[in-house]
N, C-alpha and C positions, 0 to 999 in steps of 0.2 A: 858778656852777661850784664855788665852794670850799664853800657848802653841799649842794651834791649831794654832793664826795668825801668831807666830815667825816659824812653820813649815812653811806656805803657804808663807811667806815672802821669808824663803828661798830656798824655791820652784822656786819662780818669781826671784829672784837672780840667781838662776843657769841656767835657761833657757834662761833670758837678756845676760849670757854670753857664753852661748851654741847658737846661733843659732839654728842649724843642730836639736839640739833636741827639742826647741820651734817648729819650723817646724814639726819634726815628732810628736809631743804632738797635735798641730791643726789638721794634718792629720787625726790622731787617731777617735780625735772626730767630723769630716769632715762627712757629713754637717749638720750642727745648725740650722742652716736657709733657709730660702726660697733661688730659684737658679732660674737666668734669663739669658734664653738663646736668644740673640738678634741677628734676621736675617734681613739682608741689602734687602730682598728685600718684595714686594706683596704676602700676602695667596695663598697656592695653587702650585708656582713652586717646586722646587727639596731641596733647601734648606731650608723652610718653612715645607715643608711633612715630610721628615725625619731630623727634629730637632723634631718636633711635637710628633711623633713617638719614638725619645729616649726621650722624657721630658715625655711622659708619664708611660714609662720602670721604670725610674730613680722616678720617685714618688712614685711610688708603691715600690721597696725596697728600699726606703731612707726614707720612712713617710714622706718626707718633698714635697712643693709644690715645682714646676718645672713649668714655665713661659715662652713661646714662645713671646719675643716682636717686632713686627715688625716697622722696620726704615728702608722706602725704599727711593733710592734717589741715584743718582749720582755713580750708577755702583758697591753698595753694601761699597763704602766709608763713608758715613754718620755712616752705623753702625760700621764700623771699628774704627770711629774717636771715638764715643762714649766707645768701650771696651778699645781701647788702654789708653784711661785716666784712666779708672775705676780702683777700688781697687783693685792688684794682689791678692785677697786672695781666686778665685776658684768661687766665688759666680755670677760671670758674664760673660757668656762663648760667643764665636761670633761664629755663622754657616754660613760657604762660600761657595762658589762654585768655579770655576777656575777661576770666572772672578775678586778675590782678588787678583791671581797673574800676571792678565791683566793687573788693574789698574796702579802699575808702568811703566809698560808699553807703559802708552799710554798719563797719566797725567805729565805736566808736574813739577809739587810739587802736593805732599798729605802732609795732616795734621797728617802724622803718618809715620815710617816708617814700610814697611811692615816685612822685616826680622828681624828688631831689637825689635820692640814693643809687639811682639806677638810669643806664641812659642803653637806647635800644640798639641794637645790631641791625636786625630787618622783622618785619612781617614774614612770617613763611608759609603760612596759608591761610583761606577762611572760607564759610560756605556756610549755607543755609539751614533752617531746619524744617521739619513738617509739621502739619498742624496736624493732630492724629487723633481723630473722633472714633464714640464706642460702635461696632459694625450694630448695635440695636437702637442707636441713633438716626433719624429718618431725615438727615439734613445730604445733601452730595456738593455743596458750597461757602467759604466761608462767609457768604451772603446769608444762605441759609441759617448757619448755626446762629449768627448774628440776631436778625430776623427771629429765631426763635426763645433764644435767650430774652431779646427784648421781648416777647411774650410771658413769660417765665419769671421774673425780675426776684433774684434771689434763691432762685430754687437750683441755677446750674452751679455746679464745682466744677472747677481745672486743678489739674495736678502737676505737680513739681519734682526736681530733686532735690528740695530743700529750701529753706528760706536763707532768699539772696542768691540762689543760682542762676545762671545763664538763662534756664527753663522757666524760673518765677519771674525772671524780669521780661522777659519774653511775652507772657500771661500776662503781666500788667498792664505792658505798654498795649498788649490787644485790647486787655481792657477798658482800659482810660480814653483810645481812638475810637474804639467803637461805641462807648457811651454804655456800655452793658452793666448789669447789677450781679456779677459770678464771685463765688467764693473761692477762695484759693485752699485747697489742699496740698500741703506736704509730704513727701516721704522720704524715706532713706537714700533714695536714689533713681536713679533713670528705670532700671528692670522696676521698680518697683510700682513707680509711677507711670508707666506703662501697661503693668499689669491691672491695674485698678482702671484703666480708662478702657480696657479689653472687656472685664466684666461689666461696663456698665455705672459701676458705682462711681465715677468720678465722668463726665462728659466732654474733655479736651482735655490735650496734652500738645503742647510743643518740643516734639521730642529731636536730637541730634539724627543726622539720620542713616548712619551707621548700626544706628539701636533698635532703628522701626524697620528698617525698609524689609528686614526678612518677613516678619510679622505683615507688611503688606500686601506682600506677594503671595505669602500663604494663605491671605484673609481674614485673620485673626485682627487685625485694625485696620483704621481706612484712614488712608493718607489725604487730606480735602485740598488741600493748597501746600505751595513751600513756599517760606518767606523772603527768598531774596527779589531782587529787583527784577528779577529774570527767569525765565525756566529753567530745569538744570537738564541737561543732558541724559543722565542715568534716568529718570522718568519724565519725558519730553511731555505724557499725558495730564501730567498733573501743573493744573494752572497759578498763578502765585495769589498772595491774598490779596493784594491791590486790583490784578484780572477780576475777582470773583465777592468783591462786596465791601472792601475796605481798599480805600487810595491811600498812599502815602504810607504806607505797613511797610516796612521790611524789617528784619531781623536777623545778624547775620553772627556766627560763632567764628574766635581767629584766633592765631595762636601767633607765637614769636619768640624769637631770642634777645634779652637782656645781658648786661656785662655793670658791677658796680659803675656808680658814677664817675669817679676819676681815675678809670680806663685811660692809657694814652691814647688819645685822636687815630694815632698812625696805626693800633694795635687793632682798634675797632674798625677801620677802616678795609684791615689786609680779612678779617673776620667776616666781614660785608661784601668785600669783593671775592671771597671762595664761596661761602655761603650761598649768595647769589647763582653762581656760578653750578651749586648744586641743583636747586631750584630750578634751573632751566633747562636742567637734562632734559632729552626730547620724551623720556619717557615716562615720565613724573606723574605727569594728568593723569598716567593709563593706572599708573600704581596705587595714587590717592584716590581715584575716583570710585572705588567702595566706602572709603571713608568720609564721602560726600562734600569733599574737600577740592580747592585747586590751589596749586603753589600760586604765593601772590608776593614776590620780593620786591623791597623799594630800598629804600635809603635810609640811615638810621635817624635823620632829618624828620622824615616823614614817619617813622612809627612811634618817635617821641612823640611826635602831635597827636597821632591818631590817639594815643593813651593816656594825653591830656585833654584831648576831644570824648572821649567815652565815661572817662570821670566826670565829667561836667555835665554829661547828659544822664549817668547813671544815678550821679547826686540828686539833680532836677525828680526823676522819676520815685526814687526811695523819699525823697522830703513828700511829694503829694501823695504817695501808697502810704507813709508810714511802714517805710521794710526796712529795719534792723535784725541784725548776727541775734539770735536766740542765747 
């Protein structure tokens, strides 16, 4: 017994003064415990589905439980504030969407900083959205609406989910490339702003397109262009906004997983390498692709940039709109 505790003592000795290796020793046997993954916003959107989706990957080859908690509230900050506190040690991961790197943005203090308190795991997807004109609208391109807008000068509204959403910055960025005079209307939410671009009373909406495409098909809005770089697949028909009257458009919605900042390397690393690993199931594309989504994994290298790459242009665009948190 007393040579078993003088070995584990100096076990615990060597690792107190190794860091690097206590680190890789927890790694090793990473994870013990239960893992909660906390999404800033309502069941049901993009980063809610697919956290949902890897927590249940992640359970089944970890044995361990995998926990989706949702904390929505004030633009996906609330659950931020909560991981950034929490214990670096892997057990409590946050899932965002792009509107984490808004929040700077647009707040003028948050309870956290967002590139200092928090370092990325991976990207796990992103995809476009549609530009979704009222069907009593006489345009069939985003040349047209353009085109007619600049006839119009102040007389069109676009609609939102909110000031400082994904969907207004969306609307700006359209607005400011294309030179147009539209007013920005607000609402509660995607159905809501949606529905106001169906009756007419609002003329454009950039909406996700999970939220429109049923409504497209039925006829009830008309989908003109999607903004990624590329056609998507689920509607090969509908051409992008750079094809059809604006070059250099695109706008794309992504989502991902974060771990506080002083995560151990080795912890984030085993996390990036399952993760990943789920994201490449062969079947993924088939299952996201209602949610107009594709798994997009890379490195947590590269989704810290993309997140200081999107701050810095989300900044750029709210200094010259003037868009601030209400």
């Amino acid at each position: 017994m007393k040579t078993g505790y003088s070995l584990v003592a100096a076990m615990a000795l060597m690792l107190a003064a190794h860091p690097a290796a206590a680190a890789s020793a927890s790694a090793d046997r990473y994870p013990e415990k239960p893992i909660r993954i906390v999404v800033g916003f309502t069941p049901g959107g993009g980063p809610d589905i697919t956290a949902r989706f890897i927590a249940q990957k992640l359970g089944e080859s970890w044995k361990q439980p995998v926990v989706v908690d949702n904390r929505p509230g004030a633009g996906g900050t609330i659950a931020a504030k909560t991981v950034a506190g929490a214990n670096p040690d892997g057990y409590t991961l946050l899932s965002v969407s792009s509107a984490h790197a808004v929040a700077p943005a647009i707040y003028d203090k948050l309870p956290y900083d967002t590139l200092r308190d928090f370092t990325g795991i991976t990207l796990t997807a992103s995809g476009p959205t549609l530009l979704i004109v009222s069907p009593a609208l006489a345009v069939k391109t985003a040349g047209d609406l353009i085109a007619l807008a600049k006839s119009r000068p102040g007389q069109f509204n676009y609609s939102s989910a909110g000031v400082g959403s994904g969907t207004h910055f969306a609307g700006e960025l359209f607005k400011s490339m294309a030179a147009i005079d539209v007013v920005h209307i607000p609402f509660k939410g995607i159905p809501e702003a949606l529905a106001e671009t169906m009756t007419g009373r609002v003329q454009f909406f950039f909406s996700p397109f999970a939220s429109a495409i049923g409504l497209v098909k039925d006829g009830k809005a008309r989908a003109i262009a999607v903004t990624g770089a590329k056609r998507m697949a689920q509607v090969p028909d509908i051409p992008t906004v750079t094809e059809t009257g604006l070059k250099g458009y695109t706008w794309d919605f992504w989502y991902g997983l974060l771990v506080p900042a002083k995560t151990p390397r080795a912890v984030v690393a085993k996390l990036n390498q399952e993760i990943t690993r789920v994201l490449n199931e062969p079947d993924l594309r088939q299952r996201w692709a209602p949610l107009g989504v594709e798994p997009t994994p890379g490195s947590s290298e590269q989704f810290n940039k993309l997140v200081a790459a999107e701050i810095a242009a989300f900044t750029k665009l709210a200094r010259a709109s003037n868009i601030k948190a209400n």
